[in-house]
C-alpha positions as CSV (number, residue, x, y, z in Angstrom):
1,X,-12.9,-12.8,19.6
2,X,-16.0,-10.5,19.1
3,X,-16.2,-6.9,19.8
4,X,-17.9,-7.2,23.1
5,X,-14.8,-9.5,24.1
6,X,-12.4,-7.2,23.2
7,X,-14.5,-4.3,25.2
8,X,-14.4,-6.4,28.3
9,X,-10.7,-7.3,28.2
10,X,-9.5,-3.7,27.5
11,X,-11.6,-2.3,30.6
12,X,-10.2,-5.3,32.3
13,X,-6.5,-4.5,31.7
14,X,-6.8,-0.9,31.7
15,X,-9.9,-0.4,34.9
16,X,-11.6,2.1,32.4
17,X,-15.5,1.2,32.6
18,X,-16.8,-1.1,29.8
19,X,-19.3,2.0,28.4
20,X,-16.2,4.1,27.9
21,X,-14.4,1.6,26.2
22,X,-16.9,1.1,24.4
23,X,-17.4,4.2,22.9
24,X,-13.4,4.6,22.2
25,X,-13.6,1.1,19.8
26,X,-16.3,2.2,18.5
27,X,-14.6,5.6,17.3
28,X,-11.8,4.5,16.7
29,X,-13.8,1.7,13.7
30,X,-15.5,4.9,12.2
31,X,-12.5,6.9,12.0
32,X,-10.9,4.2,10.0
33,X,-13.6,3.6,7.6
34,X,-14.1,7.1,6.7
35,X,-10.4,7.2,6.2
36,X,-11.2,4.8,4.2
37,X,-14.1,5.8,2.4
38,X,-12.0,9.0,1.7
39,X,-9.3,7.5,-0.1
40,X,-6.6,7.5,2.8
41,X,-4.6,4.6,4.0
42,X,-4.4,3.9,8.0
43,X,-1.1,3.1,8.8
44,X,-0.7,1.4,12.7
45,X,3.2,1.3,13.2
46,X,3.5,-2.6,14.5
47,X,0.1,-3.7,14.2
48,X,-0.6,-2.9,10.1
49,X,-2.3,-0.8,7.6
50,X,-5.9,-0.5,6.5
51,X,-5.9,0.1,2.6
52,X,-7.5,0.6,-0.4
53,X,-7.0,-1.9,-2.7
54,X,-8.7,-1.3,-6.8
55,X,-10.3,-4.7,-8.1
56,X,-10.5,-4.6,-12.1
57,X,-13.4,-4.8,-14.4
58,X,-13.8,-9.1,-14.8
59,X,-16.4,-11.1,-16.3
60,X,-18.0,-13.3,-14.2
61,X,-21.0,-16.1,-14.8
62,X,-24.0,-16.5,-13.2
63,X,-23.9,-20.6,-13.6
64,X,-27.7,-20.5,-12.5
65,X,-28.7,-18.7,-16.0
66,X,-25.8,-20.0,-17.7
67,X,-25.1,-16.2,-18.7
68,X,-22.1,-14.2,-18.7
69,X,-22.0,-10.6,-16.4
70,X,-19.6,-7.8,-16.2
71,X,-18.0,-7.2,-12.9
72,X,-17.2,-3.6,-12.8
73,X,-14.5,-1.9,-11.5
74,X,-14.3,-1.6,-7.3
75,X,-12.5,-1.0,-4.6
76,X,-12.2,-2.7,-1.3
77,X,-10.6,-2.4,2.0
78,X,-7.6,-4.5,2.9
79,X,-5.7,-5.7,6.2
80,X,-1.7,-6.2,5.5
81,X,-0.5,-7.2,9.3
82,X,2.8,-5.6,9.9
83,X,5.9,-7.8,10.2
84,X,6.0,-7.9,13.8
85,X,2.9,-8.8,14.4
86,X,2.9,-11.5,11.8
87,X,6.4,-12.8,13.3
88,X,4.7,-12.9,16.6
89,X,1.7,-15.1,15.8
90,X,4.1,-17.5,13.9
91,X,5.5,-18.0,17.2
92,X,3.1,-18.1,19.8
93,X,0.6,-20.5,17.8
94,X,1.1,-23.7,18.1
């Protein structure tokens, strides 16, 4: 499902015009990254939480070169679905 999808259905469901809902998705995506970019964790009580997650310094190797590189130290945002939700995709899927 893309983001225009996911536009059209919410304006569908909720009779707010697309533009609007639009806007309000798009919001809400910024307001979690610069949560993000800020250090804080996004907690969404039955849907999950949008974190931070550190990745250590690694070596890596470029097997083009055959040379060895240092990976530094990063972070990275992360998706943990909460239990609920998780439970309720094991079973509707089938």
């Amino acid at each position: 499902m893309t983001k225009a999808e996911i536009v059209a259905e919410i304006a569908n469901k909720t009779g707010i015009e697309k533009v609007a809902v639009q806007a309000t998705v798009e919001a809400f995506m910024e307001t979690v990254k610069k949560s993000l970019e800020k250090g804080d964790n996004v907690y969404l009580r039955g849907f999950g939480s949008f974190t931070i997650k550190e990745r250590a310094e690694k070596t890596g190797r470029n097997i083009s070169k055959n040379t060895t590189i240092i990976i530094p130290a990063h972070n990275i945002p992360a998706f943990k679905p909460a239990k609920s939700f998780v439970n309720e995709v094991k079973t509707s899927v089938k």
